[in-house]
Residue frames as qw, qx, qy, qz and C-alpha x, y, z in Angstrom:
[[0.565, 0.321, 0.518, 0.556, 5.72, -13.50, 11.33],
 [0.157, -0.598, 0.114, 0.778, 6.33, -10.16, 9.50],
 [0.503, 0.610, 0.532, 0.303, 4.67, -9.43, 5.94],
 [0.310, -0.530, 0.172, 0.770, 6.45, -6.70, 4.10],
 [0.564, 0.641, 0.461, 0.240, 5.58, -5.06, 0.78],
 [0.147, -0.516, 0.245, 0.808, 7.28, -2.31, -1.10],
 [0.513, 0.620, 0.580, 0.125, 5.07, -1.09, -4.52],
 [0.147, 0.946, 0.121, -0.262, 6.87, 2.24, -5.08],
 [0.240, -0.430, 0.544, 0.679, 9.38, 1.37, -7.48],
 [0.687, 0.368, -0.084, -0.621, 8.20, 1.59, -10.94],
 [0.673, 0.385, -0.561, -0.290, 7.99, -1.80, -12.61],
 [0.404, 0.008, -0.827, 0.392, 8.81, -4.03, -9.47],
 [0.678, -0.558, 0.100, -0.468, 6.61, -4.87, -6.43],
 [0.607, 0.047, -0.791, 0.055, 7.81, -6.98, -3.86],
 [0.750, -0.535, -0.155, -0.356, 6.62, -9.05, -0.70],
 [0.007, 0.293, -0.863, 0.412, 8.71, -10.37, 2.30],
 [0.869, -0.473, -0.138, -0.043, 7.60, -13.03, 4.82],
 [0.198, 0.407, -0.685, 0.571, 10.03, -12.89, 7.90],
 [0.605, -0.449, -0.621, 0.216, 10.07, -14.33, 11.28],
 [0.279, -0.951, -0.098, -0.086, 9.86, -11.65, 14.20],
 [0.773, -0.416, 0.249, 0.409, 13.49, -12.55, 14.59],
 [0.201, 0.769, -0.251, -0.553, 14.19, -11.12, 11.40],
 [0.212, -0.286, 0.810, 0.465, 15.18, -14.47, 9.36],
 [0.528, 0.389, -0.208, -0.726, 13.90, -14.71, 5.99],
 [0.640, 0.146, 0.733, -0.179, 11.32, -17.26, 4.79],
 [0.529, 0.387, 0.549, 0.519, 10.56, -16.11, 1.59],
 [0.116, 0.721, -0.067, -0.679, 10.53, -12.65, -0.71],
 [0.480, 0.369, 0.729, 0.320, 9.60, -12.38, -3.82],
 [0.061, 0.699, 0.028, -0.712, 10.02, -9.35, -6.64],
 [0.589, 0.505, 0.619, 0.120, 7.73, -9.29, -9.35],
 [0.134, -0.070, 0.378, 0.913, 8.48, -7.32, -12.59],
 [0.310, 0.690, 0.574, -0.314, 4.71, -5.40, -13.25],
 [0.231, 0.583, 0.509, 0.590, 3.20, -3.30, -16.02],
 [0.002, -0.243, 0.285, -0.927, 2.15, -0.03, -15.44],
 [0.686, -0.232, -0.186, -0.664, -0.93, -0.27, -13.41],
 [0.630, 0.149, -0.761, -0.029, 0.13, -3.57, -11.95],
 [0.072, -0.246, 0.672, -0.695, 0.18, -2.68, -8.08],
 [0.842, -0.122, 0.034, -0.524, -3.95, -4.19, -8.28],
 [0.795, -0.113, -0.506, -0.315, -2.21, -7.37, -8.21],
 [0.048, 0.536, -0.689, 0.486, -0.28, -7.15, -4.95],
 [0.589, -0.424, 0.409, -0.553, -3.06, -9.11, -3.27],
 [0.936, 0.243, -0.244, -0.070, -2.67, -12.20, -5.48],
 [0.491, 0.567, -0.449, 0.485, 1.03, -12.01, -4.85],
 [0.351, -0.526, 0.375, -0.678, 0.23, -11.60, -1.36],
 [0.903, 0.086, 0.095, -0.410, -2.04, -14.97, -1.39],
 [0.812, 0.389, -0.434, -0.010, 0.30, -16.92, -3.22],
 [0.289, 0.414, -0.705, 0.498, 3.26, -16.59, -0.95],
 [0.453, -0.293, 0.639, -0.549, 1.41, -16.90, 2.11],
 [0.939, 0.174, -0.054, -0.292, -0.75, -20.08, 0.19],
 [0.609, 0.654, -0.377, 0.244, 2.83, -21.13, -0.80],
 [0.246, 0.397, -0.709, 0.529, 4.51, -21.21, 2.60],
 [0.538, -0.569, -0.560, -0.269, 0.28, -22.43, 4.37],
 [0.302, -0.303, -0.722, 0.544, 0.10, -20.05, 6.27],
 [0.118, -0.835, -0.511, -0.164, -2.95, -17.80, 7.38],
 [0.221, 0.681, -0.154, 0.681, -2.89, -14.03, 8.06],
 [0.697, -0.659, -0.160, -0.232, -3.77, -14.88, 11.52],
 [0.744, -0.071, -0.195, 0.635, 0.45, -16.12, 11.89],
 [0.448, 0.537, 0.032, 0.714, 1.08, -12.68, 10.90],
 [0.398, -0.684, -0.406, 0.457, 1.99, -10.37, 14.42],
 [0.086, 0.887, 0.162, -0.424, 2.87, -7.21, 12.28],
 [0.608, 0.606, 0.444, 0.257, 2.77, -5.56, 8.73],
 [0.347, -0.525, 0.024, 0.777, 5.27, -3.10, 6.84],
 [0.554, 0.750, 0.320, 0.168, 5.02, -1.18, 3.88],
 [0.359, -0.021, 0.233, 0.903, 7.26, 1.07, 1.95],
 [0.098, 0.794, 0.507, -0.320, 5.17, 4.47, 2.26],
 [0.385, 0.918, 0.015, 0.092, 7.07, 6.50, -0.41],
 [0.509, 0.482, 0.197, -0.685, 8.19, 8.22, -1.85],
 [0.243, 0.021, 0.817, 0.522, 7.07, 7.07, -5.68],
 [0.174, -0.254, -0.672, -0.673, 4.48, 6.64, -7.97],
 [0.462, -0.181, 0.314, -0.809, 1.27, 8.18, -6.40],
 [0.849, -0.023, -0.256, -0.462, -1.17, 4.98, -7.42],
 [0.629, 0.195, -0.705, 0.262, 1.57, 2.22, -6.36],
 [0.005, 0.283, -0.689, 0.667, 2.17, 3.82, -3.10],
 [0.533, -0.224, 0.287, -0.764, -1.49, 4.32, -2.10],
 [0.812, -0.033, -0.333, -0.478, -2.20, 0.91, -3.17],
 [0.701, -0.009, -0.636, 0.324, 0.34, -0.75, -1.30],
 [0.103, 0.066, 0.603, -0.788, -0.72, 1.15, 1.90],
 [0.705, -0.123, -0.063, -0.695, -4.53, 0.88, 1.25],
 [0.815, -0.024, -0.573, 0.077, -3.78, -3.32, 0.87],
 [0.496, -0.028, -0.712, 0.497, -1.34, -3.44, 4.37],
 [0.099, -0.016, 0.711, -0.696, -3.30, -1.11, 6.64],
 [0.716, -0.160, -0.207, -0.647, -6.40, -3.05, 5.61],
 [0.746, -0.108, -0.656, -0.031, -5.03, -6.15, 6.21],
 [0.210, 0.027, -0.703, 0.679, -3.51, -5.03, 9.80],
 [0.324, -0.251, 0.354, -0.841, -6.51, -3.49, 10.79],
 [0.829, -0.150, -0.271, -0.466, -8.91, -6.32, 9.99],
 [0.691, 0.066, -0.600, 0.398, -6.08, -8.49, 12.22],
 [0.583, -0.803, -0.097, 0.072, -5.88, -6.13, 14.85],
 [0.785, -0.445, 0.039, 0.429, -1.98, -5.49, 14.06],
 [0.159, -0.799, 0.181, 0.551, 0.49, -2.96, 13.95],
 [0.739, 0.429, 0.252, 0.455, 1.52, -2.28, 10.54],
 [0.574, -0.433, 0.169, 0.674, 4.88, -0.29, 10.28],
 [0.631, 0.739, 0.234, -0.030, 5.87, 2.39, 7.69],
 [0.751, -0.319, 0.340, 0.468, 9.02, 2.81, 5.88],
 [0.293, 0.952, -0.008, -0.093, 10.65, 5.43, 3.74],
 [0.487, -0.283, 0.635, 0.528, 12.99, 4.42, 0.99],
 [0.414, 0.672, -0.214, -0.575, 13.94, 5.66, -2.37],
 [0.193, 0.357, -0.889, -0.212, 15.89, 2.37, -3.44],
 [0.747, -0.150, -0.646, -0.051, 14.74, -1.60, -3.80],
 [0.560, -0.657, 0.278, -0.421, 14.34, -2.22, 0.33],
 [0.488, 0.318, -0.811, 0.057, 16.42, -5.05, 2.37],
 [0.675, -0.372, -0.595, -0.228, 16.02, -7.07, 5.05],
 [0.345, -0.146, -0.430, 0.822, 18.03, -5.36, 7.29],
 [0.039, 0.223, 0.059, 0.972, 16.31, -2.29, 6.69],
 [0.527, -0.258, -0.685, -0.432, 12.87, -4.11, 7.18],
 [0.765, -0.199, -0.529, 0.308, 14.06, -5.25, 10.25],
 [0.412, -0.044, -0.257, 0.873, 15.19, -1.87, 11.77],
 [0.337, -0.329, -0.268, -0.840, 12.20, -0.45, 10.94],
 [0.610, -0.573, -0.366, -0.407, 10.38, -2.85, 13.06],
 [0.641, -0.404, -0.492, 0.429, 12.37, -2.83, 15.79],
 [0.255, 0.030, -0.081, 0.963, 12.40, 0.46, 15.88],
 [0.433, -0.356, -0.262, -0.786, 8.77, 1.16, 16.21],
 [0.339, 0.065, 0.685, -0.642, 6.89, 1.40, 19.65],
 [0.531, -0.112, -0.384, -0.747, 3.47, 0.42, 17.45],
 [0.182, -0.048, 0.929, -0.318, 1.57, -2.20, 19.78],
 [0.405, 0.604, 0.561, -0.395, -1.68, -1.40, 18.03],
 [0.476, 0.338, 0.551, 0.596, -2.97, -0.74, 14.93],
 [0.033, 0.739, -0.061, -0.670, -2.59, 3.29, 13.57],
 [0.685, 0.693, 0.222, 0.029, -2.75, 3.68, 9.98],
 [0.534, -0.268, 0.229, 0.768, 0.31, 4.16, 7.78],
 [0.459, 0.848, 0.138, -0.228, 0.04, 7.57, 5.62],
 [0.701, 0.556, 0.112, 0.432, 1.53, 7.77, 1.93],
 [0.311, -0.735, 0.125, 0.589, 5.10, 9.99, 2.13],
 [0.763, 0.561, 0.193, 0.254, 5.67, 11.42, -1.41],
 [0.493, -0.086, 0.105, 0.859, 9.05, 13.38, -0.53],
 [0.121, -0.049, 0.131, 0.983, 6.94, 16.44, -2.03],
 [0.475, 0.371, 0.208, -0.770, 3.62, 18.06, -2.66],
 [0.546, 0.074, 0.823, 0.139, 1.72, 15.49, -4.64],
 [0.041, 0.258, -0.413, -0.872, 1.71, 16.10, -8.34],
 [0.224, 0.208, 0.952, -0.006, -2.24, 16.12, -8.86],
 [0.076, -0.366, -0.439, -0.817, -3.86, 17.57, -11.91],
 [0.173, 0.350, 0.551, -0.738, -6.40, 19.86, -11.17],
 [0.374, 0.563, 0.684, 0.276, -9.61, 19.89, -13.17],
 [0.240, 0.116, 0.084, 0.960, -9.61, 23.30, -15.48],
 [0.121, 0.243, 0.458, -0.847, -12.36, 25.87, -14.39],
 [0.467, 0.057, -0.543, -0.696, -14.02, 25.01, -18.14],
 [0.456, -0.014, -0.888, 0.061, -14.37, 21.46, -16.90],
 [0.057, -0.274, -0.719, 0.636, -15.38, 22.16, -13.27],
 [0.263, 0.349, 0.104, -0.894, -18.56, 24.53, -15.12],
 [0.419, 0.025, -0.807, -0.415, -19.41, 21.92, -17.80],
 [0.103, -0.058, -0.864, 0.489, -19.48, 19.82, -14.65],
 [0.006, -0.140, -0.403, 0.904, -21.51, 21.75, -13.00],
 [0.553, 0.275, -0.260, -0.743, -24.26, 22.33, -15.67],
 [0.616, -0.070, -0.695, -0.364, -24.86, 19.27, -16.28],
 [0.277, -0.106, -0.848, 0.438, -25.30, 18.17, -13.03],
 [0.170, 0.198, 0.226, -0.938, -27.60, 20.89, -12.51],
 [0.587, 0.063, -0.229, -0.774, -30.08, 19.51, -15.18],
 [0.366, 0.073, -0.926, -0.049, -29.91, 16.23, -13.78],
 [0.039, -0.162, -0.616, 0.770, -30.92, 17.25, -10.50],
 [0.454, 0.285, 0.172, -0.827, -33.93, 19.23, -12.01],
 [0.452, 0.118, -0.660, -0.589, -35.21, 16.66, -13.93],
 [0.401, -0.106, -0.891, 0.186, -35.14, 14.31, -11.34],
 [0.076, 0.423, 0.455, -0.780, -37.17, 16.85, -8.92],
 [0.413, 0.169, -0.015, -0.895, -39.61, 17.36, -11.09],
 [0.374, -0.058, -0.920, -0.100, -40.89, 13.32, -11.47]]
């Protein structure tokens, strides 16, 4: 079996189950809030509760690795290469700007040599767009940390 997820469109997550053969058991694509990718593991659970089987069927895990939203992506690679690694199996990554198919799913894993498990890293298509704190902030920071520290060293 083949567990697929894709979290980097906004407003939509969804989950495959395939056979290694490539024929689909079930998929499911949920409409989310913003913030919603925390529930991918429920969603995860359900289907696999839903079709009884254990992650132990599963012989190897894909994700959609970007690019999109920065929080979606990472969460839907933090969730699949936990679950492969606690298994022990390869989990695939997969780089698509649209809703994924099952073809595509499918080409992906036959196209990977993985036989083991390697993390998948996050592709955002560009230099991720992540505020930096302003130099006021980082010194505020700073200070106050500074009297924490000495307070605590002097107990």
């Amino acid at each position: 079996m083949i567990l697929a997820v894709q979290t980097n469109i906004p407003g939509r997550l969804s989950v495959w189950l395939l056979t290694t053969r490539g024929l689909l058991i079930k998929t499911r694509h949920f409409e989310i809030e913003p913030g919603g990718s925390d529930k991918l593991l429920q969603h995860i659970d359900h289907i696999m509760r839903q079709q009884r089987m254990t992650l132990q069927q599963i012989k190897k895990y894909v994700v959609v690795r970007g690019p999109g939203p920065f929080t979606p992506v990472r969460t839907g690679i933090v969730v699949m290469n936990t679950l492969s690694m606690i298994s022990k199996k390869p989990v695939v990554g997969i780089v698509s700007e649209r809703p994924c198919t099952t073809a595509q799913i499918m080409q992906s894993v036959a196209r990977s040599k993985r036989q083991k498990w390697v993390p998948v890293r996050p592709w955002y298509g560009r230099v991720p767009n992540i505020s930096q704190p302003s130099l006021s902030r980082v010194r505020a920071l700073r200070r106050h940390v500074g009297r924490g520290h000495a307070r605590t060293a002097a107990k």
